[in-house]
C-alpha positions in Angstrom: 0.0 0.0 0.0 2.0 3.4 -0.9 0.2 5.6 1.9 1.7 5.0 5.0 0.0 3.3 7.9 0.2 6.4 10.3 -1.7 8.6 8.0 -4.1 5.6 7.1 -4.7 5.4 10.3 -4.8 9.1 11.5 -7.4 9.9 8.7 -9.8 7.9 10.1 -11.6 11.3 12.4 -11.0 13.8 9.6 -12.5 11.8 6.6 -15.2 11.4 9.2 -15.8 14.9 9.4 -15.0 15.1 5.7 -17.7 12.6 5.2 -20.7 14.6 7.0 -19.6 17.5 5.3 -20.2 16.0 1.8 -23.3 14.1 2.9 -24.9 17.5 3.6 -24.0 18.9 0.6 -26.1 15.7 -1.2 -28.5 16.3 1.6 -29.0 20.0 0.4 -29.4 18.7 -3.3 -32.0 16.5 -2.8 -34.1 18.5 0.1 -32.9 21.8 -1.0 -30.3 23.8 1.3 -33.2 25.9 3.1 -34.0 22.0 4.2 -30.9 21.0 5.8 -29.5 22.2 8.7 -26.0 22.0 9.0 -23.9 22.6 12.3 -21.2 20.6 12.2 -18.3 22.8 10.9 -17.1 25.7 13.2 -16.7 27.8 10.0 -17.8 31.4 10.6 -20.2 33.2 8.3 -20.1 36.7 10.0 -18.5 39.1 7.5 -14.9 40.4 8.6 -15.7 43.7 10.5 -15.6 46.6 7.6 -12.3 48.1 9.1 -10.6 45.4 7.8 -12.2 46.0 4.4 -11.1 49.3 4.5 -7.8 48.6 5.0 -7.1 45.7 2.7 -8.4 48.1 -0.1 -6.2 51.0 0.9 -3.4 48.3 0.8 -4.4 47.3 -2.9 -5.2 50.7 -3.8 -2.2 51.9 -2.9 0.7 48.9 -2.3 3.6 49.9 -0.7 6.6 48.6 -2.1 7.1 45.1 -2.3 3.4 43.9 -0.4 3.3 40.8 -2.5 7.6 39.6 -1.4 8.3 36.8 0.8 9.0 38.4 4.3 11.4 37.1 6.5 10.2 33.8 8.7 9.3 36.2 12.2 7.3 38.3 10.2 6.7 42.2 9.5 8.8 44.1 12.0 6.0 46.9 12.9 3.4 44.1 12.6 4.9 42.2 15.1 5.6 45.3 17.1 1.7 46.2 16.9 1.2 42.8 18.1 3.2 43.0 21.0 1.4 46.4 22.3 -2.0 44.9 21.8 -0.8 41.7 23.6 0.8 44.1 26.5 -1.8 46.1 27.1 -4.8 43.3 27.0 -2.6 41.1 29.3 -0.2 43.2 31.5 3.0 41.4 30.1 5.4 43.0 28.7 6.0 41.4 25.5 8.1 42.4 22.8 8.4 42.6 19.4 11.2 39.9 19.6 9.1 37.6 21.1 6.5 37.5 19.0 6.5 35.0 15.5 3.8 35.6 12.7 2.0 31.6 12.0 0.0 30.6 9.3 -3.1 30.7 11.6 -3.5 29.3 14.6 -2.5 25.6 13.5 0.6 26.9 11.8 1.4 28.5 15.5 0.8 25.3 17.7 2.4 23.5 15.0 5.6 25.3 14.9 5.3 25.9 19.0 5.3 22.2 19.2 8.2 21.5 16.6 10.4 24.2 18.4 10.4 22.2 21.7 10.0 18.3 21.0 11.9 16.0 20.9 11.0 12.5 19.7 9.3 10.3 22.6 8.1 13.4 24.5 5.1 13.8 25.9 2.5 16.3 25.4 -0.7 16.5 28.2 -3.8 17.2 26.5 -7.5 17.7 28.4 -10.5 16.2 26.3 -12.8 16.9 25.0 -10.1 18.7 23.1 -9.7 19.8 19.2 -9.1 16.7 17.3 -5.8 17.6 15.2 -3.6 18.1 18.5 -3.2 14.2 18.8 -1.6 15.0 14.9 0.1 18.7 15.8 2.1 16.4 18.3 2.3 13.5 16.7 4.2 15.5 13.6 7.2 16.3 15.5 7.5 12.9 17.1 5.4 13.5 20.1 3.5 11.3 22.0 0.0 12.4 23.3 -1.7 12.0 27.1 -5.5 12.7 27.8 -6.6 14.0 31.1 -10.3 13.9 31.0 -12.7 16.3 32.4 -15.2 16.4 35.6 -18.9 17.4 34.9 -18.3 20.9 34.8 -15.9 20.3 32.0 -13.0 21.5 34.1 -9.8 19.2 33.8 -9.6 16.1 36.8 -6.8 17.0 38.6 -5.8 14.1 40.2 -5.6 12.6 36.5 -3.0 15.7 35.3 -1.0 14.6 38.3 -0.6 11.2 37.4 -0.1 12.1 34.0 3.4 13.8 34.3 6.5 11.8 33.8 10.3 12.5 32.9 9.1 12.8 29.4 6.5 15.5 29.5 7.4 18.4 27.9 4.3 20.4 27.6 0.5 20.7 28.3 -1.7 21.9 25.9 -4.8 24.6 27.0 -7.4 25.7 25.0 -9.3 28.2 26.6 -12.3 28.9 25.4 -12.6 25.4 24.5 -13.3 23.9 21.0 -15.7 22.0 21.0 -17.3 22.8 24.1 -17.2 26.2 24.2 -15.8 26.4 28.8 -13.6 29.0 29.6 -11.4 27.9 32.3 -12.0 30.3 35.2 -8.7 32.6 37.2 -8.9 29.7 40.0 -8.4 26.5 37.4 -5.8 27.8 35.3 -3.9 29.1 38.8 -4.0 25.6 39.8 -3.2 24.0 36.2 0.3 26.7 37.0 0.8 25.1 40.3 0.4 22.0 39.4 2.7 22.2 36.4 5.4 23.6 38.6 5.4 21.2 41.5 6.0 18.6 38.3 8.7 20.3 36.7 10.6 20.9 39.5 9.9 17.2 41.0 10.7 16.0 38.1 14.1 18.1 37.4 13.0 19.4 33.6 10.9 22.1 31.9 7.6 21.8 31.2 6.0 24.1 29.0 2.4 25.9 27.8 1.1 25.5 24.7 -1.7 27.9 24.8 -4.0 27.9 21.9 -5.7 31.2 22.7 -7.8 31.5 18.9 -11.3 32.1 21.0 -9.9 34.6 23.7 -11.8 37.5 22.4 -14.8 35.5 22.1 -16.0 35.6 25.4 -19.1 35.7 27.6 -17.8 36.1 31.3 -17.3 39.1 32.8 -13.7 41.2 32.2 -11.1 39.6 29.9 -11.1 36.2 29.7 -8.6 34.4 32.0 -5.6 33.2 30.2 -2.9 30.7 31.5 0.4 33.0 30.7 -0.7 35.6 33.6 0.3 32.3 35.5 2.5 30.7 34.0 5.7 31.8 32.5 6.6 29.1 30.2 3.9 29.8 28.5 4.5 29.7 24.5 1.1 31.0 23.3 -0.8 30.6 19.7 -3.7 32.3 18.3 -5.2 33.8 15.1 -7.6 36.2 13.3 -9.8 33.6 12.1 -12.3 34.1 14.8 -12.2 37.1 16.4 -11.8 39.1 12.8 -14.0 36.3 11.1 -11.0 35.7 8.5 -10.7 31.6 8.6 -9.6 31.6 5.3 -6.8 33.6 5.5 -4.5 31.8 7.3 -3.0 35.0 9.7 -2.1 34.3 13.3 1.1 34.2 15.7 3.4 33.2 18.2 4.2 34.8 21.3 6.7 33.3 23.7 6.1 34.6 27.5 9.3 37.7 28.0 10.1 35.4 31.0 10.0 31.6 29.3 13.0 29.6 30.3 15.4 29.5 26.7 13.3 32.0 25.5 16.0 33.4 22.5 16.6 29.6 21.3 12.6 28.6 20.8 12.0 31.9 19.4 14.9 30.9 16.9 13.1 27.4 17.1 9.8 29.1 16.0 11.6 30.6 12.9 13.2 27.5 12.0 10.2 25.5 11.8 8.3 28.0 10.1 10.7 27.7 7.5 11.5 24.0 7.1 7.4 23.3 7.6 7.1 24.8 4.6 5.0 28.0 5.9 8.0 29.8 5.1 6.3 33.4 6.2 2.7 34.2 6.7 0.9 35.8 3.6 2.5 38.8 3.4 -0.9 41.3 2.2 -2.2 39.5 5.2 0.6 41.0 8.1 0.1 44.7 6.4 -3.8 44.1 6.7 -4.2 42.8 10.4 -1.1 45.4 11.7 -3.5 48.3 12.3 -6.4 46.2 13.4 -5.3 45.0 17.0 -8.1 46.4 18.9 -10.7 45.8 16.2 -13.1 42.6 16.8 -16.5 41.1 15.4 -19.2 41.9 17.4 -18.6 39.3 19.9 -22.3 40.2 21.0 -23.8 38.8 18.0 -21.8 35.1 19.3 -23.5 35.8 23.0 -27.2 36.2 21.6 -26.9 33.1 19.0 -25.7 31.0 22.4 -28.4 32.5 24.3 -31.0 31.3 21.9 -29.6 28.1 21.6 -29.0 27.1 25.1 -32.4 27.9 26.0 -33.9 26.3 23.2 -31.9 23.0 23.8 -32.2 22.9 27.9 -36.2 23.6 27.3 -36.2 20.4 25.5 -34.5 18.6 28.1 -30.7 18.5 27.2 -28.2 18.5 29.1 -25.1 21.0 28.7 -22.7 23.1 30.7 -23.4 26.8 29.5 -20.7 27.6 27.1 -18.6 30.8 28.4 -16.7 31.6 24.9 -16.1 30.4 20.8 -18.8 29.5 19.1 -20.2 25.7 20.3 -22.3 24.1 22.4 -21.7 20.4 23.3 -24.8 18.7 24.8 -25.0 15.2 26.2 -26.1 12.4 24.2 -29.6 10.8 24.9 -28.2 7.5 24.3 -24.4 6.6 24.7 -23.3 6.1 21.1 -23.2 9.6 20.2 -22.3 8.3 16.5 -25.4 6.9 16.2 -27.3 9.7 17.6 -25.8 12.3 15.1 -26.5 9.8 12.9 -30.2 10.3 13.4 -29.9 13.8 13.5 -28.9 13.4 9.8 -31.9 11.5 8.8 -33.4 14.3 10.3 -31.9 16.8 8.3 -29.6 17.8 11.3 -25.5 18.0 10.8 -23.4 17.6 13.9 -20.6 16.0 15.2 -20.0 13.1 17.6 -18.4 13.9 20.8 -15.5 10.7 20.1 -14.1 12.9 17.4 -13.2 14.8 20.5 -12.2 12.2 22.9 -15.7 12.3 24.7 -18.2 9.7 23.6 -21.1 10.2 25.0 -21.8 13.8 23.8 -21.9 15.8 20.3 -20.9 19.2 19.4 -23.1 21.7 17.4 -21.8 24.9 16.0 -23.8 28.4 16.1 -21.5 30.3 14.2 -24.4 30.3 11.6 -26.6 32.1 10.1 -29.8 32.3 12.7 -32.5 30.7 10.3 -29.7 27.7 9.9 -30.1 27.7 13.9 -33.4 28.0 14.7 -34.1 25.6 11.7 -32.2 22.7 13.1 -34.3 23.1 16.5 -37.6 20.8 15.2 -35.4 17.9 13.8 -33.3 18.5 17.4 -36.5 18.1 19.6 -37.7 15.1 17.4 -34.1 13.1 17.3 -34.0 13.9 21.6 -37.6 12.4 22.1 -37.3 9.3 19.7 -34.3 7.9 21.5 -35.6 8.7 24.8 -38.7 7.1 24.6 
């Protein structure tokens, strides 16, 4: 067989996702699309916020000289500059423009975070339910995975994380808000996550690093900021993007910024430019740094996210699911009437209802709907909803 048994194997989740997604668009031929109601993609339809627009026309309108060359690997100097004084002032640390790296989105950040630091045979700490590609982000620089599963309140069990550390860990992912349920961990968790961390570093004699994928920070419901793990934790080598909180997913614009105080800082910030280079990113889009450099303090309506969650919660826990209220992103992940959440979604989709399964994210038993859609997608999906939840609990 010429493709190799690890990606045979590890396309097993995404060509289930791919699958759905190509059984709606059949669905929509044969029922029409104002039929089928799809919420199984977190793929934003809000329209970019017109600042943007503004400013990617004044970029074509008038280039400056040499928009469309290959930067180098870090990035746009006063790009990642503007960065740095957004990041200061929303977080209180001090960073830098040297400590900031330009990705190719949000996966290009954890994915070059996570080549700067492993070695083959580490271990990487991951709490589920958790965004499906991490097990392949680690994996891809010859890392070796470890759940810690969650309590009821979809916070992570702590007496798992502590079992989990061994001489090989060298970092614990967060994601915070959380795809695909949509928690924010509150100030106390991610203080004790810190803790915890330390103790097991220095126990253990090594370094233990953050990876803090931070793409749905500015899409949050709490009150204040939303709590993030590097106020806690100086090791703390953070990713993010615009795809959310600028509703630009296709654009593939997003960075790295390493905590001013990370142990080796200078060497995985030359680490991060590396593997930006032999990954074959080689530099962001270049059109892409100009457009986003003036734009730190500019977000979607974040409000717009908080209303379609409102209305969907409501609707789902009148019925008689179950769910933890998300706090942030754009997902809600309800329990499963019955335990094989496959075949639950699968009735959904008889039903004319797209979601996806709660294994995909390490947490059978549940499934994951998306309300970054359009509202008469939403409120369209609630009949087949109500009528999948009371056929498999009666």
């Amino acid at each position: 067989m010429a493709i190799s048994e690890k990606v045979k194997g590890a396309m097993v989740v995404g060509n289930y996702i791919r699958k759905m997604f190509e059984e709606g668009i059949a669905l929509k031929k044969i029922h029409g699309n104002e039929n089928v109601f799809d919420l199984s993609i977190g793929n934003p339809v809000l329209e970019p916020p017109e600042a943007f627009k503004q400013e990617l026309k004044r970029l074509i309108d008038n280039p400056p000289p040499g928009l469309h060359f290959a930067t180098e690997p870090a990035g746009y100097v006063e790009t990642r500059q503007a960065i740095a004084s957004q990041l200061s002032l929303d977080t209180g640390v001090k960073y830098k423009k040297e400590h900031i790296v330009i990705a190719y989105g949000a996966a290009g950040a954890v994915n070059i975070g996570l080549k700067a630091i492993l070695n083959p045979g580490d271990e990487v700490i991951s709490f589920v339910p958790n965004y499906f590609e991490y097990v392949n982000y680690t994996e891809n620089h010859g890392g070796i995975i470890k759940y810690v599963a969650a309590d009821e309140d979809l916070n992570p069990v702590f007496s798992e994380l502590e079992s989990a550390f061994s001489p090989k860990t060298k970092a614990v992912i967060i994601n915070s808000p959380n795809n695909p349920t949509g928690h924010a961990y509150s100030h106390t968790v991610l203080k004790k996550i810190a803790e915890m961390v330390t103790r097991a570093a220095a126990r253990l004699k090594t370094t233990i690093y953050i990876v803090s994928d931070d793409v749905y920070t500015n899409i949050y419901f709490g009150e204040g900021k939303c709590p993030r793990i590097l106020n806690y934790y100086p090791n703390t080598i953070m990713g993010t993007s615009y795809s959310k909180d600028l509703s630009l997913p296709g654009e593939r614009i997003g960075y790295v910024a390493v905590h001013p105080e990370c142990v080796d800082r200078d060497n995985i910030i030359s680490g991060l430019n590396y593997a930006n280079r032999v990954l074959g990113f080689v530099n962001a889009p270049s059109i892409m740094q100009k457009a986003v450099c003036n734009l730190q303090n500019v977000r979607i309506d974040t409000n717009i996210y908080r209303r379609k969650r409102d209305f969907l919660y409501k609707a789902l826990t009148d019925m008689g699911y179950s769910i933890v209220k998300p706090e942030g992103a754009f997902y809600i992940f309800p329990k499963s009437p019955i335990p094989d959440d496959e075949a639950f979604v699968l009735g959904l989709k008889d039903l004319l209802v797209l979601t996806t399964p709660g294994f995909v994210f390490k947490a059978p038993g549940y499934f994951r709907l998306s309300y970054c859609m359009d509202d008469a997608t939403i409120a369209g999906a609630l009949p087949g909803l109500k009528k999948g939840l009371e056929k498999y609990r009666s």
